[in-house]
TISE-173343 format. One line per field, with one value per residue (C-alpha): residue number from 1; residue in one letter; x, y, z. Coordinates in pm, 1 decimal. Example, Ala and Ser with C-alpha at 12.3 -4.5 7.8 and 13.67 -1.06 7.14 Angstrom:
# TISE-173343
n: c(1, 2)
res: c(a, s)
X: c(1230.0, 1367.0)
Y: c(-450.0, -106.0)
Z: c(780.0, 714.0)
END
This chain:
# TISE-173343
n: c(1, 2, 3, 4, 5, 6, 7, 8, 9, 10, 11, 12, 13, 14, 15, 16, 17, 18, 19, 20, 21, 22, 23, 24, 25, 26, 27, 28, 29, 30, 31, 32, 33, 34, 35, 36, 37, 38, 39, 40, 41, 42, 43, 44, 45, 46, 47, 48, 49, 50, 51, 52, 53, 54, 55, 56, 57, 58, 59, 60, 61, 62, 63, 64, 65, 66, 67, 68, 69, 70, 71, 72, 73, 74, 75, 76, 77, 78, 79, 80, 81, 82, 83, 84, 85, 86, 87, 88, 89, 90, 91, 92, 93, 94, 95, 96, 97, 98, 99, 100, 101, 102, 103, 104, 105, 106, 107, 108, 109, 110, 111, 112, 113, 114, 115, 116, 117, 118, 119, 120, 121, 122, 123, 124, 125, 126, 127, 128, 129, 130, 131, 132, 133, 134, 135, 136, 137, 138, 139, 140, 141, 142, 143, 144, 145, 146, 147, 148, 149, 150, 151, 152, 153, 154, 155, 156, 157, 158, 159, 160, 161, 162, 163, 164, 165, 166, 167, 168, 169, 170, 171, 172, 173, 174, 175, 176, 177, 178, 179, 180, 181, 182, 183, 184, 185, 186, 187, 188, 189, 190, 191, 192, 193, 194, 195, 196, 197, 198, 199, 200, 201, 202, 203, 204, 205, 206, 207, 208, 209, 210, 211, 212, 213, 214, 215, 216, 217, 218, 219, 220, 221, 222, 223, 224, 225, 226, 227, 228, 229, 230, 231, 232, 233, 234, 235, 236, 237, 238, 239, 240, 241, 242, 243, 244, 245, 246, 247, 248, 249, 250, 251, 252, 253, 254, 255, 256, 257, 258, 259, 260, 261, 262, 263, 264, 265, 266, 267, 268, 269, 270, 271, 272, 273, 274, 275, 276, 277, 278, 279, 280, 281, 282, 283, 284, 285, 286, 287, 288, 289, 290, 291, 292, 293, 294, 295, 296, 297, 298)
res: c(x, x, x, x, x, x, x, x, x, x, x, x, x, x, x, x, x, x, x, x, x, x, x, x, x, x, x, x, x, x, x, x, x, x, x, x, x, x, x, x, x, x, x, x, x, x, x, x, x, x, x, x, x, x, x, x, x, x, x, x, x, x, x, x, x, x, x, x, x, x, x, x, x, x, x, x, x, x, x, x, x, x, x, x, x, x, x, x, x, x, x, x, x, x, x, x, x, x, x, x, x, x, x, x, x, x, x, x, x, x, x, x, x, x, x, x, x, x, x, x, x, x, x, x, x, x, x, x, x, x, x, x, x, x, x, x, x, x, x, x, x, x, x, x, x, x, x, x, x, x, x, x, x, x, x, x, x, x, x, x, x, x, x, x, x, x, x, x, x, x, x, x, x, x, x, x, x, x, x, x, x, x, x, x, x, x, x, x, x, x, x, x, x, x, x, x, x, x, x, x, x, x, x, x, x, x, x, x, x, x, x, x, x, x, x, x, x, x, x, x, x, x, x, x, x, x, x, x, x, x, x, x, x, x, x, x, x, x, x, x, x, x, x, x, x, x, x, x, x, x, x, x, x, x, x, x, x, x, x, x, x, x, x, x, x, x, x, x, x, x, x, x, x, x, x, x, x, x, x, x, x, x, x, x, x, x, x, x, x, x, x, x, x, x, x, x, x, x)
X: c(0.0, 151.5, -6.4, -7.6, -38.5, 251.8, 437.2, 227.5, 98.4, -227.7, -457.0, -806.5, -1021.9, -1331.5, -1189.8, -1301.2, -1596.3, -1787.3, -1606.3, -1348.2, -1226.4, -1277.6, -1084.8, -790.9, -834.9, -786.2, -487.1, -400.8, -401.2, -98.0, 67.6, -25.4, 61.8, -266.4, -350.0, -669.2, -776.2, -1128.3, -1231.4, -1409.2, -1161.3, -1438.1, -1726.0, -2017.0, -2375.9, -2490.7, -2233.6, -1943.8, -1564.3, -1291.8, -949.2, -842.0, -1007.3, -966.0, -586.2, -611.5, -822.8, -531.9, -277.7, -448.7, -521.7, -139.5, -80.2, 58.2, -170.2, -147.9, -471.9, -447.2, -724.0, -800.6, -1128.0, -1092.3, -1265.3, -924.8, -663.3, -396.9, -492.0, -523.9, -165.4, -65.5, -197.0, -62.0, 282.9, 264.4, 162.0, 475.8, 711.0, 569.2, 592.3, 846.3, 606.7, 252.2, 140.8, -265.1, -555.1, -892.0, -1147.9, -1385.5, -1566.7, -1886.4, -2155.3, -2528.9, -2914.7, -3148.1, -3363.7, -3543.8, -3489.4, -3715.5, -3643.5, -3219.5, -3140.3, -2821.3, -2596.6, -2648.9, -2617.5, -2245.9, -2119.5, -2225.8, -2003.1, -1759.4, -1694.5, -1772.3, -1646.7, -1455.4, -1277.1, -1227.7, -1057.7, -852.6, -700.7, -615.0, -443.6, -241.7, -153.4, -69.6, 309.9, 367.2, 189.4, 387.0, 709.6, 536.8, 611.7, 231.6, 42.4, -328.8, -643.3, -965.5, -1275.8, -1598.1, -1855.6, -2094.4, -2063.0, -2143.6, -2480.3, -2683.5, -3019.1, -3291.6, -3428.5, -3105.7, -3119.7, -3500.3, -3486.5, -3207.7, -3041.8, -2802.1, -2660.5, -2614.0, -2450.8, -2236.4, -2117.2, -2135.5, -1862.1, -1612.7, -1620.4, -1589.8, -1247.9, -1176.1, -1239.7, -1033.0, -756.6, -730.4, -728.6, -464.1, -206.4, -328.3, -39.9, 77.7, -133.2, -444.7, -727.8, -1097.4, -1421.7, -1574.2, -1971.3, -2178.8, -2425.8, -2675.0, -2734.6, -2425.0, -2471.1, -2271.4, -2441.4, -2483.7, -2762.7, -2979.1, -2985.7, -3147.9, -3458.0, -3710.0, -3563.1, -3447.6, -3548.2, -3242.3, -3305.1, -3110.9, -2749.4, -2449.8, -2095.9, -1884.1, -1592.4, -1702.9, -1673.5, -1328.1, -1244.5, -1323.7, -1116.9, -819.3, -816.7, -848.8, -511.7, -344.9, -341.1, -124.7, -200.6, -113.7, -364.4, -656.0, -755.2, -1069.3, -1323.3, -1624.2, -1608.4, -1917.6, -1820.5, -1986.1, -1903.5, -1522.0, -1511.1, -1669.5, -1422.4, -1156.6, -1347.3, -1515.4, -1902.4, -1993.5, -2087.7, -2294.6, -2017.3, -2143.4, -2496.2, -2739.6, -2735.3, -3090.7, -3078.4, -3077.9, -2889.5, -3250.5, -3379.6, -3054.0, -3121.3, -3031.3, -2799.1, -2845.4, -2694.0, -2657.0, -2692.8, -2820.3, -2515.2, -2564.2, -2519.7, -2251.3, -2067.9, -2086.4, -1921.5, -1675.9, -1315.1, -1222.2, -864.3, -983.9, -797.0, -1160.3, -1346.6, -1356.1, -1514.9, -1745.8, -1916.9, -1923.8, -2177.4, -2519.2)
Y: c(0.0, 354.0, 703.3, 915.6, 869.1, 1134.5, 1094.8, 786.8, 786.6, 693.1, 664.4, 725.7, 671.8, 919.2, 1150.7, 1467.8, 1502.4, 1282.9, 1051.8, 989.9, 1340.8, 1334.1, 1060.1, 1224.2, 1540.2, 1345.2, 1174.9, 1543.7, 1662.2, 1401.1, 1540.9, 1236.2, 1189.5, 1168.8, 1081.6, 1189.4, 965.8, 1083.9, 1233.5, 1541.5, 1796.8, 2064.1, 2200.0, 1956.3, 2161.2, 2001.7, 1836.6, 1960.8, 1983.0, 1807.3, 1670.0, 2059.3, 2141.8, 1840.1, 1880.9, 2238.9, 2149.0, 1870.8, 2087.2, 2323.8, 2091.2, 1983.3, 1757.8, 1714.2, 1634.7, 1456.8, 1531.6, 1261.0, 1214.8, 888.3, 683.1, 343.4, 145.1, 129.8, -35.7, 159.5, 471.6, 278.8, 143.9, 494.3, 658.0, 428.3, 468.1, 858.4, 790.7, 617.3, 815.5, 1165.0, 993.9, 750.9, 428.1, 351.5, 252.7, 270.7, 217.8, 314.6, 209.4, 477.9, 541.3, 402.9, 380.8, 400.4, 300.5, 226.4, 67.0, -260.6, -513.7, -378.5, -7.5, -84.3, -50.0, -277.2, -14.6, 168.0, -232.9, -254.6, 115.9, -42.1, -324.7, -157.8, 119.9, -46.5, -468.4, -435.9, -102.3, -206.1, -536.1, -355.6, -57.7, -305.9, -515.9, -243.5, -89.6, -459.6, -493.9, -119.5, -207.9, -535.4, -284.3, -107.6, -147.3, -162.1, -157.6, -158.8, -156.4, -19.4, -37.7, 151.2, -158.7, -354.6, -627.4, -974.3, -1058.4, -1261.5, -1180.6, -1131.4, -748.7, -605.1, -769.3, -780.2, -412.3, -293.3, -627.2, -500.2, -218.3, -432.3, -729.5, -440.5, -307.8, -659.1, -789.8, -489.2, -643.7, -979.9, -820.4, -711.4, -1092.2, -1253.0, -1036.6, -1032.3, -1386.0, -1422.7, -1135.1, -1254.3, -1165.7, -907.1, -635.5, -537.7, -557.4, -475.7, -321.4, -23.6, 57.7, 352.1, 233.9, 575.2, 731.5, 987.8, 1364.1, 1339.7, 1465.7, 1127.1, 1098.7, 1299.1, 925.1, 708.6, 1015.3, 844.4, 494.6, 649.1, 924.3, 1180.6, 1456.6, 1306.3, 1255.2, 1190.6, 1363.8, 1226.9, 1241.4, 940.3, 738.6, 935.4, 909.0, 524.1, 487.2, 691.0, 398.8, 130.7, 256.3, 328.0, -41.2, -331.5, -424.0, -845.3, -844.2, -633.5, -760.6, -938.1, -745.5, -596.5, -251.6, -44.3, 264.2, 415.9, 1.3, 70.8, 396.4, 263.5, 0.2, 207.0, 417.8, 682.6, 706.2, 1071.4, 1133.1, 1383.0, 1607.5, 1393.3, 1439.1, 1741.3, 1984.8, 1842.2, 1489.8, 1210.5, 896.6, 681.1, 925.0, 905.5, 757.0, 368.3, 315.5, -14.4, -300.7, -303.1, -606.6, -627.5, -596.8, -993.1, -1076.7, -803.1, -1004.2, -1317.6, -1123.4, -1030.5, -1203.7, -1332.2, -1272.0, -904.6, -673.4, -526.0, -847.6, -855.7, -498.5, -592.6, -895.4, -690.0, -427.7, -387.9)
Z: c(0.0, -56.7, 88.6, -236.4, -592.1, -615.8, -952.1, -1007.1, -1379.4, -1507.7, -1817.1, -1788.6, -2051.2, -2126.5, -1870.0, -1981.6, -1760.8, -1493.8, -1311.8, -1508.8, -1503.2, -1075.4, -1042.2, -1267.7, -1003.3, -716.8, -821.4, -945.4, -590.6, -511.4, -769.8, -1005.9, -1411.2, -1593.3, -1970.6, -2042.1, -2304.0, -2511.8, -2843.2, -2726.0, -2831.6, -2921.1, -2673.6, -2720.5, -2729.3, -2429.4, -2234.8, -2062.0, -2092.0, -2354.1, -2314.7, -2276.9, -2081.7, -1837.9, -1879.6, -1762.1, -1435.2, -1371.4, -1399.0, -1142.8, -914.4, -906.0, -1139.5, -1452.6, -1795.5, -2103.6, -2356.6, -2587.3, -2851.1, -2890.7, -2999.8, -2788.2, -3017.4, -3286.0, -3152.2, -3320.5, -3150.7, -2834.2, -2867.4, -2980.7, -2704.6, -2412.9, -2557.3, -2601.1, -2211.7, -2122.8, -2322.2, -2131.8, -1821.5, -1839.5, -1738.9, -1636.0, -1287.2, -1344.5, -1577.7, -1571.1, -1774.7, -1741.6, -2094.9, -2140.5, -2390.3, -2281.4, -2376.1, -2164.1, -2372.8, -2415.8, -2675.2, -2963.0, -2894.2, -2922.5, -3266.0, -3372.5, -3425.8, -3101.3, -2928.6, -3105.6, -3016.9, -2642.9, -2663.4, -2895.8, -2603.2, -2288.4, -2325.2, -2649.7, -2547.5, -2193.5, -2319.8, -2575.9, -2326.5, -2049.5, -2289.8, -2453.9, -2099.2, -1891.1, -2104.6, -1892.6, -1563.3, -1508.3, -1493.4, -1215.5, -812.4, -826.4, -1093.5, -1072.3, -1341.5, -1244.9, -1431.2, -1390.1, -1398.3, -1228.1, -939.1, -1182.7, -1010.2, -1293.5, -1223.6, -1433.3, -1278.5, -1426.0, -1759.6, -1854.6, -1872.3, -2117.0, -2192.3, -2455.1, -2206.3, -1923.6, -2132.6, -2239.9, -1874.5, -1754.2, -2013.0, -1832.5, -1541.4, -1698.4, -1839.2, -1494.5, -1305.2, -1581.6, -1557.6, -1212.1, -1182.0, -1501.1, -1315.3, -951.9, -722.8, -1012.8, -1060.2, -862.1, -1127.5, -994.9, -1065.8, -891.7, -881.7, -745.3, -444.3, -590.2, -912.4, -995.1, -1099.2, -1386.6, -1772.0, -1865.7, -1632.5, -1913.0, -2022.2, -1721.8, -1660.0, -1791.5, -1542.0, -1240.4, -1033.0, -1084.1, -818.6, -552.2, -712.0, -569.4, -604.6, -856.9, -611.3, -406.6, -638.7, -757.1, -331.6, -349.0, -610.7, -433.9, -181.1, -443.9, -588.7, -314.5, -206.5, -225.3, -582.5, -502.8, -221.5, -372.2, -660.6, -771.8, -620.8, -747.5, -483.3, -418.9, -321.7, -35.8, 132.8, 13.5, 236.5, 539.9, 517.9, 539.7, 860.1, 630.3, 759.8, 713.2, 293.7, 349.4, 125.2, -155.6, -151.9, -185.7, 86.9, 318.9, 131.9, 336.1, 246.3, 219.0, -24.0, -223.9, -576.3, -600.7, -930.0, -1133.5, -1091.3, -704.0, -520.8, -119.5, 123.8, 215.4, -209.9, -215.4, 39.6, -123.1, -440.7, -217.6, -270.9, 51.8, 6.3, -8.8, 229.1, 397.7, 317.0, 688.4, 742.6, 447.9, 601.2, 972.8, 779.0, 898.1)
END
């Protein structure tokens, strides 16, 4: 386990807003290396921030920035962009796989097209970064890879709904438990999920499925991840992390900084795809480092 992410380096994929680009300004507060990895370059008409404008905001908050343009789906400009990454920085220590692709929609209303840009960005991409980026990692003290995805609970509530997203986000963490079990003892490989609904500007996609007044921070889930890469990468590794259960295993109770100012944590907006605690526990690797806080939660 180390204390800082101080001259660590890490690519982040779709960082240039949401929690992607949180995560890259918490590990910019160390003092962290971030590639921002995306292909907004240009203001979108409705959503926020590009790969400038993230690397400006990491360089603020004390770190140093690398806007790369890069659409994850081709593998050349994958491989082009992890090695621009290592010859800024010298190496690579972490990867996130943070872009995602979303619909919401049920079988009939998912057009074919929209179904392969999901698994093109979300499994395909996710696959494609963390194999470009594991040839670095293995040179570092300890390396870790991080995706954005679901705990793998196979039930039918969180298929029957939108079955072609959640196949999608369901084959990252797929990635994630065969990696981890591939580099086991080599590089810390695990998935990380919000317990609520995050106030980020892709939640314009889930209004019509969730109710989206009660949002979380992005930074808890950028906080959770903090701790996730701050940790001994042979021990942790295999989990599927929620991320408000990730801080209370590490003694942090209080998120009220996270929610909306007179919103209490039961009127907080559930996100998809999370299990009970008792079926989060049994997800739970046992070799986990806070397995032990885990199954001691209420």
């Amino acid at each position: 386990m180390v204390s800082t992410l101080s001259g660590r380096t890490l690519f982040i994929s779709g960082g240039s807003r949401g929690i992607g680009l949180a995560i890259a300004l918490r590990a910019a507060r160390d003092g962290a290396n971030v590639a921002i990895a995306a292909k907004t370059t240009t203001p979108h008409p409705s959503l926020p921030g590009t790969i400038h404008s993230a690397a400006q905001a990491i360089e603020e908050a004390g770190g140093k920035a690398l806007p790369l343009v890069c659409d994850i789906r081709d593998e050349a400009q994958v491989e082009a962009a992890i090695a621009a990454t290592v010859d800024r920085f010298g190496g690579l220590d972490i990867c996130i796989n943070n872009a995602s692709a979303v619909r919401l929609t049920p079988i009939l209303d998912t057009p074919i097209k929209r179904f392969d840009l999901m698994h093109q960005v979300n499994a395909r991409a996710t696959f494609l970064v963390t194999q470009q980026a594991l040839p670095h990692l293995l040179k570092s003290t300890n390396p870790h890879v991080l995706a954005i995805s679901p705990p793998l609970l196979m039930e039918e509530r969180w298929f029957a709904p939108h079955v072609g997203y959640t196949m999608a986000k369901f084959g990252m963490s797929m990635v994630m438990l065969g990696v981890a079990g591939e580099y086991r003892g080599r590089v810390g490989v695990n998935a990380l999920w919000p317990r609520t609904a995050i106030d980020t500007a892709a939640m314009a996609e889930f209004r019509d499925h969730l109710a989206v007044d009660a949002l979380r921070s992005p930074d808890i889930v950028a906080e959770a991840a903090w701790r996730i890469m701050t940790s001994d990468a042979r021990a942790t590794t295999g989990n599927f992390f929620i991320d408000d259960e990730l801080l209370a295993a590490h003694g942090v109770t209080d998120l009220s900084a996270y929610s909306p100012a007179g919103v209490a944590d039961i009127d907080l907006t559930p996100d998809v795809f999370v299990p009970s605690l008792r079926q989060l526990r049994g997800l739970s690797d046992p070799r986990n480092p806070y397995a032990h806080d885990l199954d001691g939660a209420a």
